[in-house]
C-alpha positions as CSV (number, residue, x, y, z in Angstrom):
1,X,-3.1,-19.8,41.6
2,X,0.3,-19.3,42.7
3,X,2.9,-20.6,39.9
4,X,6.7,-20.6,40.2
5,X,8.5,-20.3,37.1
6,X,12.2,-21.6,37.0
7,X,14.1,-20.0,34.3
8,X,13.7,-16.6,33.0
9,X,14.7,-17.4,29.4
10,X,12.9,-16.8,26.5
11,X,10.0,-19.7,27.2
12,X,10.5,-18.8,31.1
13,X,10.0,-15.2,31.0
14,X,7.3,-15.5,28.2
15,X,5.1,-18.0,30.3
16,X,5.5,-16.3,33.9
17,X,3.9,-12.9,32.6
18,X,1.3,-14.5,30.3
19,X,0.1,-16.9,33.8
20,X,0.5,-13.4,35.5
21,X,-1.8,-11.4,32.4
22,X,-4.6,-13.9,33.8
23,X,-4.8,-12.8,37.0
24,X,-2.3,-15.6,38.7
25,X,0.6,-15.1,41.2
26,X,3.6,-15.7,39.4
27,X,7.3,-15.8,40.7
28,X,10.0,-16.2,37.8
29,X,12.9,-17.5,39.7
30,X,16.9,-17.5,37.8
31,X,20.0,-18.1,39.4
32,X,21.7,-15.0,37.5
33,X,21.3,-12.3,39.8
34,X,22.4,-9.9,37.0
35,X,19.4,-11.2,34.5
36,X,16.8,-10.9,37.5
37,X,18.2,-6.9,38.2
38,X,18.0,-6.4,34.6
39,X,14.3,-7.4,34.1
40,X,12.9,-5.8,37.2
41,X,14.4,-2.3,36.1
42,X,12.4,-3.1,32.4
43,X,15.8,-4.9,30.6
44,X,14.3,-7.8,29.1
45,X,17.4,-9.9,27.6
46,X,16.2,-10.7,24.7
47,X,13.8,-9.2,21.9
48,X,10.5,-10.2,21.6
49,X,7.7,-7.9,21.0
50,X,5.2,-7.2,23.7
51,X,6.8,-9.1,26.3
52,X,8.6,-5.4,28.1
53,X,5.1,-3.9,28.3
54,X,3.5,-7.1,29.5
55,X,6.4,-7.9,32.5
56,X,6.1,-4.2,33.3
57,X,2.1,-4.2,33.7
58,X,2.3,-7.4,36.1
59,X,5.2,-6.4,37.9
60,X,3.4,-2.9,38.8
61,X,-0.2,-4.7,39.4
62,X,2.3,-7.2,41.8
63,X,1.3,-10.1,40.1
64,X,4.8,-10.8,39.0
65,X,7.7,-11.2,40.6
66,X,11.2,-12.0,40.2
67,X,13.9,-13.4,42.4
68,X,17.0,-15.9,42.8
69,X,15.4,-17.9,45.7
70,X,14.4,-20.6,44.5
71,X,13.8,-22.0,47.8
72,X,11.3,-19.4,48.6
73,X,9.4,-20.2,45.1
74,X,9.3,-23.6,45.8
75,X,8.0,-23.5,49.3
76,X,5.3,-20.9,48.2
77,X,3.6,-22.2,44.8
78,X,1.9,-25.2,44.2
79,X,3.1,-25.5,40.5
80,X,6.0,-25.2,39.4
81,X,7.4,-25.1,35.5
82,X,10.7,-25.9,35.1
83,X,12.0,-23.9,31.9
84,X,15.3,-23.9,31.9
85,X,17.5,-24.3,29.1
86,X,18.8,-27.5,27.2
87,X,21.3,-27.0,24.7
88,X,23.5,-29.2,22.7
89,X,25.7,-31.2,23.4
90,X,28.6,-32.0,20.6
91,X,27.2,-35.4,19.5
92,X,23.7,-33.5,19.2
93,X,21.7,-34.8,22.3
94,X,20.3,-32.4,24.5
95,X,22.3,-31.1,27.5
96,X,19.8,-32.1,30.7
97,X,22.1,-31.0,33.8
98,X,20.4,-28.1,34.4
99,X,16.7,-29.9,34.1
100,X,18.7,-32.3,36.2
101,X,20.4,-29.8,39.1
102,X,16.7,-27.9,39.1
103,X,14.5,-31.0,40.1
104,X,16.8,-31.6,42.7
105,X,16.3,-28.7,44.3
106,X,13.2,-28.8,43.7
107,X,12.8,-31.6,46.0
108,X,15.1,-30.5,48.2
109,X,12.8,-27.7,49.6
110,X,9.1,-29.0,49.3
111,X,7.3,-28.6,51.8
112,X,4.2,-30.1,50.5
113,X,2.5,-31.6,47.9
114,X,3.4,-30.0,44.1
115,X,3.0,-30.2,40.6
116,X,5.9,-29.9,38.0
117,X,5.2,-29.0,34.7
118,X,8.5,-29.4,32.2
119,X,8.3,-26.6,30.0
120,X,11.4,-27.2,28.3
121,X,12.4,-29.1,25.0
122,X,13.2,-32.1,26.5
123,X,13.9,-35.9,25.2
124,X,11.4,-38.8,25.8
125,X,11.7,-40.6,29.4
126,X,12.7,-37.0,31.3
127,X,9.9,-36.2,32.9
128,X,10.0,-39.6,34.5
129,X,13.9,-38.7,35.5
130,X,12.8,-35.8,36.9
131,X,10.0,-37.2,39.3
132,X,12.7,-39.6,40.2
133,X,15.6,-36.7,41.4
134,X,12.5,-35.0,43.1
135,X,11.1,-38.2,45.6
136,X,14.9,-39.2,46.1
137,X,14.8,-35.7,47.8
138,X,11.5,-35.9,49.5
139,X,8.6,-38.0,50.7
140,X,5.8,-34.9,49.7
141,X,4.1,-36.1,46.7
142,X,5.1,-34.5,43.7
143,X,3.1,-35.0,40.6
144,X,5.2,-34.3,36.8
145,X,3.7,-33.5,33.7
146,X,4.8,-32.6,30.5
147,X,3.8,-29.6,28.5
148,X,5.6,-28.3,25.7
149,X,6.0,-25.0,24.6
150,X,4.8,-23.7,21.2
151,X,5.9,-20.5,21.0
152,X,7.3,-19.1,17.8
153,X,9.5,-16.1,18.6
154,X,8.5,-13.4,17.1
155,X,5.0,-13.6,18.0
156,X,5.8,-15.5,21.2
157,X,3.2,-13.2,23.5
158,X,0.1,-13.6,20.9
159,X,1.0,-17.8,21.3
160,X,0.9,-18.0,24.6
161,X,-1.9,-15.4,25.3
162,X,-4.0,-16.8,22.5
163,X,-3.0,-20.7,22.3
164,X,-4.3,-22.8,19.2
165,X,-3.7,-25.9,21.5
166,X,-2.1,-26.7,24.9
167,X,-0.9,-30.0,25.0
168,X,-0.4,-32.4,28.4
169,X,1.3,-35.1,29.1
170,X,0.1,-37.0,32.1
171,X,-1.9,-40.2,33.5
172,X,-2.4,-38.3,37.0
173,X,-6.3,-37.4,36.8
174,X,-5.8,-34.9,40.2
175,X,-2.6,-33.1,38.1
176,X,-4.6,-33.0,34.4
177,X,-7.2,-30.8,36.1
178,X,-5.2,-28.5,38.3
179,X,-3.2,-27.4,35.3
180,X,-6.4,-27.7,33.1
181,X,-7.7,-25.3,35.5
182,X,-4.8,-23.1,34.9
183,X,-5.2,-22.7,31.1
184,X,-8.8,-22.6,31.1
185,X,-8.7,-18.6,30.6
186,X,-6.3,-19.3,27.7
187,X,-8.8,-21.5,25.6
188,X,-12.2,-19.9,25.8
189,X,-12.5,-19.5,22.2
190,X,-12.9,-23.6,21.8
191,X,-9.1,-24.4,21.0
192,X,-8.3,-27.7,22.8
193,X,-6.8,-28.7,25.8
194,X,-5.1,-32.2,24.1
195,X,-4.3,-34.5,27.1
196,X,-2.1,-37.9,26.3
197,X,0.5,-40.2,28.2
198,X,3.9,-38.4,29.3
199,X,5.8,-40.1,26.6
200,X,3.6,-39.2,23.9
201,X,3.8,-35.3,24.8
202,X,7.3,-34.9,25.1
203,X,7.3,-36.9,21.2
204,X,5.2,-34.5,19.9
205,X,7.5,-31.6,20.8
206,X,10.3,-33.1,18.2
207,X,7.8,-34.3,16.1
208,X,6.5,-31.1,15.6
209,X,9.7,-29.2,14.5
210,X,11.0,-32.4,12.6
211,X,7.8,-31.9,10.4
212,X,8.1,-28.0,10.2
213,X,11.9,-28.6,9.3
214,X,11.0,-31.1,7.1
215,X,8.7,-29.1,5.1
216,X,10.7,-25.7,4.9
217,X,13.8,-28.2,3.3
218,X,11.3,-29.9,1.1
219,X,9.9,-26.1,-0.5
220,X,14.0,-25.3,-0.3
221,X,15.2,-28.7,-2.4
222,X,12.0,-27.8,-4.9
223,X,13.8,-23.9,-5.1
224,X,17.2,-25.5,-6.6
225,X,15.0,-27.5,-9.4
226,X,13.0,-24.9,-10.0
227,X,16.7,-22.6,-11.0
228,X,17.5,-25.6,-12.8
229,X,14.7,-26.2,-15.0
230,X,13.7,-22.5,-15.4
231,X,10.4,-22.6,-13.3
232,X,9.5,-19.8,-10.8
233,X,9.6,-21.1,-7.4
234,X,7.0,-18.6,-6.1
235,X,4.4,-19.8,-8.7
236,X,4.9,-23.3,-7.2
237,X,4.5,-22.4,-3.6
238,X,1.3,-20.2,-4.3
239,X,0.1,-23.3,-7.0
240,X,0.8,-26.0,-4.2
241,X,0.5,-24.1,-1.2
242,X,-3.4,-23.4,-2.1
243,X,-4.2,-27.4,-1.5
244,X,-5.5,-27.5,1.8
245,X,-3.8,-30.7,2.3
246,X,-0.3,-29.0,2.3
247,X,-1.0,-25.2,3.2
248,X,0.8,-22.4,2.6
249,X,3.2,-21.7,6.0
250,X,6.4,-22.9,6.1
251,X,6.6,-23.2,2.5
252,X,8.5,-19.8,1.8
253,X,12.2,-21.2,0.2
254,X,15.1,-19.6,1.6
255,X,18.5,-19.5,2.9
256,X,17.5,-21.9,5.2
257,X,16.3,-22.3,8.7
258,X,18.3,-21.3,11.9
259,X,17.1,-20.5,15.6
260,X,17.0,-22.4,18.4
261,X,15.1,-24.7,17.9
262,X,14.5,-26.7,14.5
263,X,18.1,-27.3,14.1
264,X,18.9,-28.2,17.8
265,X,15.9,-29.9,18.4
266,X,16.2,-32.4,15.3
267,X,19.9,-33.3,15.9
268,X,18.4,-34.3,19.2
269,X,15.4,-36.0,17.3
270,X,18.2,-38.1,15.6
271,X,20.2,-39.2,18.3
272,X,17.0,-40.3,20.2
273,X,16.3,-42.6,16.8
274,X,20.1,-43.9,16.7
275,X,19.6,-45.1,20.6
276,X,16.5,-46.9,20.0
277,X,17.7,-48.5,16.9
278,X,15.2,-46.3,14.7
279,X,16.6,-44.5,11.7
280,X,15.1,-41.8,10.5
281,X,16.4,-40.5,7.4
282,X,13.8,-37.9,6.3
283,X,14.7,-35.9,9.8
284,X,18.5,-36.9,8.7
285,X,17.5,-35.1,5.0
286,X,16.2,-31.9,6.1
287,X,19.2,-31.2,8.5
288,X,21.7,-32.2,5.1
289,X,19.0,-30.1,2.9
290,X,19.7,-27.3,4.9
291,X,23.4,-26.7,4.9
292,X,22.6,-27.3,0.6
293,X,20.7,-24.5,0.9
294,X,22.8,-22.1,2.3
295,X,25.9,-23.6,0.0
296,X,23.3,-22.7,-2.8
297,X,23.7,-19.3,-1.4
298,X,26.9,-19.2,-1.7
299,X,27.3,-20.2,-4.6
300,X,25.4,-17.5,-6.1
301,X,27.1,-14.7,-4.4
302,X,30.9,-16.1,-4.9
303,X,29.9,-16.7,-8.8
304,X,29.2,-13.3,-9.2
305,X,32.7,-12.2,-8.7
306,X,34.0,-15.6,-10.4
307,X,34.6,-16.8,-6.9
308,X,37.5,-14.1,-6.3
309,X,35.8,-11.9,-3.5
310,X,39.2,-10.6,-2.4
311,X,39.2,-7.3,-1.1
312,X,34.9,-6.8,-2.2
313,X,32.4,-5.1,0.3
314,X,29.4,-6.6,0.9
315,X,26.1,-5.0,2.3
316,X,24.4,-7.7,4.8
317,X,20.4,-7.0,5.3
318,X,19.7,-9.1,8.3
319,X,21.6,-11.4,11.1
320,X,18.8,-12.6,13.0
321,X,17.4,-16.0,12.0
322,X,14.3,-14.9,11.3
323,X,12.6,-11.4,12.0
324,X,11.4,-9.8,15.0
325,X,13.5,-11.6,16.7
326,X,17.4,-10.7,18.0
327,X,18.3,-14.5,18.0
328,X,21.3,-15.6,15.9
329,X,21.7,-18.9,17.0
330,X,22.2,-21.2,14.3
331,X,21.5,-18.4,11.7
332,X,22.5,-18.5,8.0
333,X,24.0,-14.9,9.0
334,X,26.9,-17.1,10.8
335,X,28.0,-19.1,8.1
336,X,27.8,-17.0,5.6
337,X,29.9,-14.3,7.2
338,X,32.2,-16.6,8.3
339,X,32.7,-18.0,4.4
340,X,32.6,-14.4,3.2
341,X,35.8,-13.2,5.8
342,X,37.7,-16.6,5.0
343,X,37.2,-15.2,1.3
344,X,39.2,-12.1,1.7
345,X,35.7,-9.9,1.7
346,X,34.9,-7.1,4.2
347,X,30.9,-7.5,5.7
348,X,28.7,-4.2,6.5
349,X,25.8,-5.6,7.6
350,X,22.6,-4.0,9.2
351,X,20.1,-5.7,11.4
352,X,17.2,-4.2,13.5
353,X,18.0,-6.3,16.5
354,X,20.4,-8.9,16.5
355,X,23.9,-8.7,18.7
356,X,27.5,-8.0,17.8
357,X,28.7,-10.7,20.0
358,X,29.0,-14.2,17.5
359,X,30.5,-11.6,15.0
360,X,33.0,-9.6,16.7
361,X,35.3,-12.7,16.3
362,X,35.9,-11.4,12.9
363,X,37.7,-8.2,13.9
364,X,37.6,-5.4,11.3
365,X,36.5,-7.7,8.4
366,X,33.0,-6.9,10.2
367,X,31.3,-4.2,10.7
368,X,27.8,-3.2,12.1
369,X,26.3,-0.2,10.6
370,X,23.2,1.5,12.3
371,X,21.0,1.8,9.2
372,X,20.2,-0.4,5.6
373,X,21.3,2.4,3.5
374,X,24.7,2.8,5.2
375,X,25.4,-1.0,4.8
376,X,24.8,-0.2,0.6
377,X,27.4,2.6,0.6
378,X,30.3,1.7,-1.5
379,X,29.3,-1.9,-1.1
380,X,30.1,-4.3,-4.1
381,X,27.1,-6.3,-4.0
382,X,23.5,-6.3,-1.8
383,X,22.7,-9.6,0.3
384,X,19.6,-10.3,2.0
385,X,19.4,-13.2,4.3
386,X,16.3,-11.9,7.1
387,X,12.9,-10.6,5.8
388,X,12.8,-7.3,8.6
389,X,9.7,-5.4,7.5
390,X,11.7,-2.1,7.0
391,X,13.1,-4.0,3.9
392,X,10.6,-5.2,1.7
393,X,9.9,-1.3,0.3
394,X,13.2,0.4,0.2
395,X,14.0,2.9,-1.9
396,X,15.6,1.3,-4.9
397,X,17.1,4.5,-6.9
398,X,18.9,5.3,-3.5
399,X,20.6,2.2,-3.4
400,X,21.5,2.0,-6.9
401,X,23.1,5.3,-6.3
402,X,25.2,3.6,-3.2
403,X,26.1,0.4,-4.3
404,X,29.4,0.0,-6.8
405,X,27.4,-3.1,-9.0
406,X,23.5,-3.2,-9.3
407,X,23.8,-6.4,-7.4
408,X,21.5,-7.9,-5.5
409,X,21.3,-11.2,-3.6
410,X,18.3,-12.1,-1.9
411,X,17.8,-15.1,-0.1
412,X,14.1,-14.5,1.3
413,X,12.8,-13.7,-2.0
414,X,11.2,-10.3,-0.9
415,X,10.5,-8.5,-4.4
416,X,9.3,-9.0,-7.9
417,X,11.8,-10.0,-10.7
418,X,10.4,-8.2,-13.3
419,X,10.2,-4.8,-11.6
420,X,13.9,-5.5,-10.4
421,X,15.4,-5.7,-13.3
422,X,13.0,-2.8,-15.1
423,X,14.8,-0.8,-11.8
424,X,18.4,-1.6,-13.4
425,X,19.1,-4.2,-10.9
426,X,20.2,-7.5,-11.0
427,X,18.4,-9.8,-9.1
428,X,19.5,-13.2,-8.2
429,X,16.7,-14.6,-5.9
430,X,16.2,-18.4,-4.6
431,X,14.5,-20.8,-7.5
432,X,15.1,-18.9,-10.3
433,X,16.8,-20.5,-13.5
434,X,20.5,-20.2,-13.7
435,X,20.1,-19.2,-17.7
436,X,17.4,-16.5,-16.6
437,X,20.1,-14.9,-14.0
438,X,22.9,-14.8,-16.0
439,X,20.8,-13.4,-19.4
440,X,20.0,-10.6,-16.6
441,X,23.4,-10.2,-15.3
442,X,24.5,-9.1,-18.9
443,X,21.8,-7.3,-19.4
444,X,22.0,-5.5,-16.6
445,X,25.9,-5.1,-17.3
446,X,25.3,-4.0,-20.7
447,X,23.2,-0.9,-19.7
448,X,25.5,0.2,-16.8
């Protein structure tokens, strides 16, 4: 089939070279003539593992290709995904202009009958919109149906490759099996192709994250009771995690949640409820329960110092939101720096990935160091606030040797307790007792 892709973001890019992978012919179309230079000399923008080797195998077979005409893309494909990009807006709903600006042109140069697929996040009733901008610009029929993306960065390529559902949003018979056509290759393995009204897809988008949100806050409110009362949070997740009912993802307490999605996408969840006269206070809770989190964090790290952090180094493990990823949008990393500067404290942090750029703001009170080790080195304290594989077996007796205190903050949780403090350390973790960390801190004083 021949499939136009607008937008060469993360979901855009992702999506043209999987299509391409089966065998399709694929343009990715962006109006940034920079971005499209970039990827067709192997620059992909943005990490995400497997996706440079997968746009450079279709790109060389000439099953994908990338270009700024849009006009050309439209005239030549049949379907079309729109994937562009919908931010923000300051009172949380999402930005639509570009959705908006795309389906015009969209309409602008058909030249025959076309399907639209939205790929992006978008709010209920858009799909709709967009069929509308499209026929004011033409009398071709155009079909719209919605299908959200699922794709967890990170492991974006294996998700769309290897899909445990595609979900569709239509009532058009003729559209559900062109585009049921077009997965086919993804689902052979028996996962389901789950077709429903427009409305109901786009829903299940923010219902989706709201849940996933909602979850990763509940395990993190459990963590601060847990520190409280003198339980180990780990025990509980592995204890409740094993009922099938619940399951054990997104049950791993933390610093909190960041990315671009979950927070953005449940602002826009709650601004959708406050138009239609719905509240919705558990999606209201998990954003609050969030920001707790991270001011748990905080809290840990300032008490250590009795909340005087003037002139301290601290080592930072991790910017990204999450790993294998270079995203920091919305990342505890942000805050967190940004509370540590206005302290009076000087940041070395390390990350695999993730870009200077939201930090360089901060001037010489930050600094990006190219290795984990040389973040430690004369550093006042350890903090950990992204689980990067190439931390969760370091070598211990080299950073007690770097580090000024034995200190260590972890906000993902990555090592045992016991075998932290039998390695001199002090530990402070998420959902441990208060009584439990300070008995260690004096221990751990005591010997040094």
């Amino acid at each position: 089939m021949r499939v136009g892709i607008i937008g060469t973001g993360y979901v855009g890019l992702v999506t043209g070279a999987g299509l391409a992978e089966m065998g399709n012919q694929v343009v990715c179309v962006d109006l940034d003539e920079d971005r499209i230079r970039k990827i067709k000399k192997g620059v992909i923008p943005f990490y995400e593992p497997g996706l440079p080797e997968l746009v450079d195998s279709n790109l060389r077979e000439g099953r994908l290709r990338l270009t700024t005409d849009i006009k050309s893309a439209v005239e030549n494909c049949r379907i079309l995904f729109l994937a562009v990009g919908t931010p923000s807006n300051p009172d949380g709903t999402a930005d639509l202009s570009a959705v908006h600006q795309v389906a015009t042109s969209i309409g602008k140069y058909m030249n025959g009958p076309k399907l639209v697929a939205t790929k992006s996040t978008v709010p209920v009733g858009t799909a709709n919109v967009v069929k509308d901008l499209i026929e004011a610009e033409t009398n071709h029929k155009v079909s719209v149906v919605a299908n959200p993306e699922f794709l967890a960065q990170g492991s974006a390529v294996n998700d769309f490759l290897r899909p445990n559902r595609v979900i569709i949003g239509s009532d058009d018979e003729e559209a559900l099996s062109l585009i049921k056509e077009l997965y086919s290759p993804f689902l052979r393995t028996g996962n389901p192709i789950i077709t429903m009204d427009l409305a109901s897809a786009e829903m299940t988008k923010y219902v989706s994250n709201a849940f996933l949100a909602t979850k990763i806050s509940f395990m993190n409110e459990m963590s601060r009771l847990c520190e409280q009362v003198g339980a180990d949070v780990e025990s509980v997740r592995i204890g409740i995690g094993s009922d099938p009912r619940i399951g054990k993802k997104f049950m791993f307490p933390g610093v909190g949640y960041g990315g671009s999605c979950l927070p953005k996408d449940n602002r826009a969840l709650l601004h959708m409820g406050r138009e239609h006269g719905a509240n919705l206070p558990m999606v209201e809770a998990a954003l609050e329960n969030n920001e707790l989190q991270r001011s748990n964090f905080i809290k840990k790290l300032f008490g250590l110092f009795d909340n005087d952090l003037t002139g301290k180094r601290v080592a930072l493990w991790g910017l990204s939101f999450k790993p294998q990823t270079d995203d920091t949008r919305e990342a505890p990393s942000l805050e967190i720096v940004e509370k540590l500067v206005q302290a009076g404290a000087t940041v070395w942090a390390y990350d695999p990935q993730s870009s200077n750029q939201p930090f360089e703001k901060h001037g010489k009170s930050f600094r990006r160091v190219d290795s984990s080790y040389a973040a430690c080195d004369g550093a006042d304290v350890l903090c950990i606030l992204t689980e990067w594989h190439e931390f969760r077996r370091p070598n211990f007796d080299r950073i007690l040797k770097l580090l000024k205190n034995p200190w260590v903050v972890d906000g993902r949780n990555l090592y045992d307790p016991v075998r932290m403090t039998q390695r001199g350390l002090l530990y402070l973790a998420m959902g441990r007792s208060n009584e439990q960390d300070m008995a260690q801190k004096s221990e751990v004083e005591s010997v040094s």
